[in-house]
C-alpha positions as CSV (number, residue, x, y, z in Angstrom):
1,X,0.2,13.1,-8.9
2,X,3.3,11.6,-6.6
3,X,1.8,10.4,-3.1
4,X,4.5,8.9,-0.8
5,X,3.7,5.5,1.1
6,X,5.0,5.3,3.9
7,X,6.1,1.8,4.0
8,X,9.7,-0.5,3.7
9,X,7.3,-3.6,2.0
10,X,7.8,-3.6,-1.3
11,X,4.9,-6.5,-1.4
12,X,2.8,-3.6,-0.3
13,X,3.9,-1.2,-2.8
14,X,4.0,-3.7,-6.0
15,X,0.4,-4.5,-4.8
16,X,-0.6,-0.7,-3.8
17,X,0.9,0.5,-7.7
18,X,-0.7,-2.1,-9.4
19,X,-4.5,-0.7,-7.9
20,X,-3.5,3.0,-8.6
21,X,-2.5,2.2,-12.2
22,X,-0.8,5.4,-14.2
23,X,-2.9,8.0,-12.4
24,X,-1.2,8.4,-9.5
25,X,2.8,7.4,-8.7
26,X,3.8,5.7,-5.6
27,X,7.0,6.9,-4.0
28,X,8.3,4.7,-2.0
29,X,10.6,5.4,1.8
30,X,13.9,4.8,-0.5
31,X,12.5,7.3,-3.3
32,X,12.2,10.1,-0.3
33,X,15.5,9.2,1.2
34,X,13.7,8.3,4.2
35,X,15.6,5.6,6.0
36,X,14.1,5.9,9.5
37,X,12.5,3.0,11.2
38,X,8.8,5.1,12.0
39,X,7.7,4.0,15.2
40,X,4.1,1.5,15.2
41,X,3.2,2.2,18.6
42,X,-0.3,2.6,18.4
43,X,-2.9,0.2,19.9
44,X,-5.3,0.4,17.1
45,X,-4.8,0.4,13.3
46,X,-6.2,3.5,13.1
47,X,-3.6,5.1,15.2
48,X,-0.7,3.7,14.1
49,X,-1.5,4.0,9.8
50,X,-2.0,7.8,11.8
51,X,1.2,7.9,13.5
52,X,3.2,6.6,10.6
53,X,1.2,9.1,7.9
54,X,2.2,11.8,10.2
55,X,5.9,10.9,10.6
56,X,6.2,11.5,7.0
57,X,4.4,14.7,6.6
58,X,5.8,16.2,9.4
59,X,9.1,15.9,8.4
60,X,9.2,15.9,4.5
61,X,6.1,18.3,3.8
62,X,4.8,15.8,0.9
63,X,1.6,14.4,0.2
64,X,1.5,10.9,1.5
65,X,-0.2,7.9,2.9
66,X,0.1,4.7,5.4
67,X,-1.5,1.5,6.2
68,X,-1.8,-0.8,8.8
69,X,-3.7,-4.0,8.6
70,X,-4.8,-7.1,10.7
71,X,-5.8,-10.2,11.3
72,X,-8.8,-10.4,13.4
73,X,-10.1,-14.1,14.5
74,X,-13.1,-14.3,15.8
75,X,-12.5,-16.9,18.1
76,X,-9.3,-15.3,19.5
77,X,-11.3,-12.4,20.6
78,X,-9.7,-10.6,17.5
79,X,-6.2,-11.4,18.0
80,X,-3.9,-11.0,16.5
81,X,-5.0,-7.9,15.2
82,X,-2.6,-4.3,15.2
83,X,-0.2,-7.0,16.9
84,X,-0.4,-9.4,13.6
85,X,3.3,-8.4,12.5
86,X,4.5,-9.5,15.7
87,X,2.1,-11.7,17.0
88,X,5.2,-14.4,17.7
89,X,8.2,-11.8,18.2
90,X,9.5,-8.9,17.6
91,X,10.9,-10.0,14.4
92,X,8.0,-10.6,12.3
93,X,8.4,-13.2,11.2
94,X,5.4,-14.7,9.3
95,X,6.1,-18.2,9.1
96,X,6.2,-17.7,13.3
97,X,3.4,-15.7,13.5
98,X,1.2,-18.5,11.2
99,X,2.4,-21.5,13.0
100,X,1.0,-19.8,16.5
101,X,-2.2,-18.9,14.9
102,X,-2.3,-22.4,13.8
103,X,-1.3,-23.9,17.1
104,X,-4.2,-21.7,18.6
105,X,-6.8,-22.6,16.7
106,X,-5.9,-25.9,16.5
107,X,-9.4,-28.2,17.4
108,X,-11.5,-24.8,17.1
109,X,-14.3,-25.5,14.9
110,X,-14.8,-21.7,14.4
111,X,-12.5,-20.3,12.3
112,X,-14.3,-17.0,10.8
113,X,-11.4,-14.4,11.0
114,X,-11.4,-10.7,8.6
115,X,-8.4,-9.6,7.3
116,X,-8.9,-5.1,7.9
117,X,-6.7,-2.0,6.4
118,X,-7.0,1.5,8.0
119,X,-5.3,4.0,5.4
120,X,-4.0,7.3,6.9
121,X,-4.1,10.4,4.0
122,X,-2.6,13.6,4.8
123,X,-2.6,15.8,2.0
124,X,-2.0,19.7,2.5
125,X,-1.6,18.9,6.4
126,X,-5.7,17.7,6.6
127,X,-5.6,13.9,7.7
128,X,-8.2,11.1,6.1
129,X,-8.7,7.5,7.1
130,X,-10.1,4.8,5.0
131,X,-11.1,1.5,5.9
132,X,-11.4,-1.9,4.0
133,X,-11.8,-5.7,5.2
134,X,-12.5,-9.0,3.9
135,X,-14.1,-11.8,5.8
136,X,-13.0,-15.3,5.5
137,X,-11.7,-18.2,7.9
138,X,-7.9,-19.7,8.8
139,X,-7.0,-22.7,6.8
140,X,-5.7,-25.9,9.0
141,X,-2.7,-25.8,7.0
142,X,-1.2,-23.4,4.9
143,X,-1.5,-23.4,1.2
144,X,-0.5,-21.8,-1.6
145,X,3.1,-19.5,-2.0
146,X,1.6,-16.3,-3.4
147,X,1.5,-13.2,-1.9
148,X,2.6,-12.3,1.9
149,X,2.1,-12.3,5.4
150,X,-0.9,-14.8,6.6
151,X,-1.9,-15.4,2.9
152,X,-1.4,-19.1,2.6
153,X,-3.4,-19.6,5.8
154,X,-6.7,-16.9,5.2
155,X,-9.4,-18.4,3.0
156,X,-11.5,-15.0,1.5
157,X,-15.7,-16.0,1.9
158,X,-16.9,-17.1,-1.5
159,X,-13.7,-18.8,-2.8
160,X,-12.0,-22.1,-2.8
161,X,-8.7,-20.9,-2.6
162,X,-6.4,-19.1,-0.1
163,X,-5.1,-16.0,-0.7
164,X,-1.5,-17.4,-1.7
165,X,-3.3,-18.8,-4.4
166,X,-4.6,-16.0,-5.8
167,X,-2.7,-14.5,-8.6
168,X,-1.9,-10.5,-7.7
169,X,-4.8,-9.1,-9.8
170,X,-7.7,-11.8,-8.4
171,X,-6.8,-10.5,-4.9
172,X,-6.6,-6.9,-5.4
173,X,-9.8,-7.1,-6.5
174,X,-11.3,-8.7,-3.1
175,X,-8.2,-8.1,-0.6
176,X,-8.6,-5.5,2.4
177,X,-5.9,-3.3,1.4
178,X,-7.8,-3.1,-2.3
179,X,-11.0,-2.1,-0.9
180,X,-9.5,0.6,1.1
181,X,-7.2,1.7,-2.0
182,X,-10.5,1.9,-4.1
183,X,-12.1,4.2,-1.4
184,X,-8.6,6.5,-1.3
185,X,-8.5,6.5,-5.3
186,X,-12.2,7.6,-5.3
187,X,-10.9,10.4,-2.6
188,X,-8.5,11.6,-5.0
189,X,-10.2,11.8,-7.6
């Protein structure tokens, strides 16, 4: 089975392919000819791995799915949450976007934050969400130069070791997006 995913991150893809083994193929934006920047307007995850599912279907008529994940810290009332692309700018630029987490937190003692992935499935025009998280704290400094985004600053609960110092296969198996890939491979199948 092909499934587009509607996403330019080809972090997201390589980590996406490598949960979904043989059994399914990931197309990616570039495979569908798709070079559109879809709008992200939404002011949940939920509505925007929605709006970006639907952008795809309605216009190619294939089988496909999108994300959209935060960062929630708790003692930012959830910030930055479906703003954590952009949470310093427009451009998201992570090393930005780390440095103000950092600067917010910085003499908080509580530090519990959840990374969350809302997955948007429309297959024969019927839509499906799925919804994965992982609960661990922000880091003082960052560490590690694995992986993407806010890895080298989120600590997952019940390890030593941030996410950017997890190999690609240790965090799949505890990440956000992986638990919500599990529950849309299970759908599939």
């Amino acid at each position: 089975m092909d499934l587009v995913f509607a996403t330019n991150n080809q972090h997201k893809l390589e980590e996406i392919q490598a949960l979904l083994g043989d059994t399914i193929k990931v197309l990616s934006l570039k495979d569908i000819n798709c070079t559109d920047d879809i709008p992200e307007t939404g002011t949940t995850l939920e509505a925007n791995a929605l709006q970006k599912s639907d952008y795809i279907y309605s216009r190619y008529k294939i089988s496909c799915f999108a994300d959209d994940t935060g960062l929630e810290i708790e003692a930012l009332d959830g910030e930055p949450g479906v703003y954590s692309a952009r949470y310093a700018g427009t451009d998201k630029d992570a090393e930005a976007n780390m440095q103000k987490v950092l600067e917010k937190l910085e003499g908080v003692k509580n530090r519990n934050a959840r990374f969350r992935t809302v997955i948007s499935l429309i297959m024969d025009g019927k839509e499906f969400q799925f919804e994965g998280y992982v609960d661990g704290e922000i880091l003082k400094e960052k560490s590690g130069s694995e992986g993407f985004g806010y890895d080298p600053i989120f600590k997952p609960e019940g390890f030593d070791v941030s996410f950017a110092e997890m190999d690609l296969e240790e965090k799949n198996k505890i990440s956000h997006r992986g638990r919500a890939v599990v529950k849309l491979i299970e759908f599939l199948r």
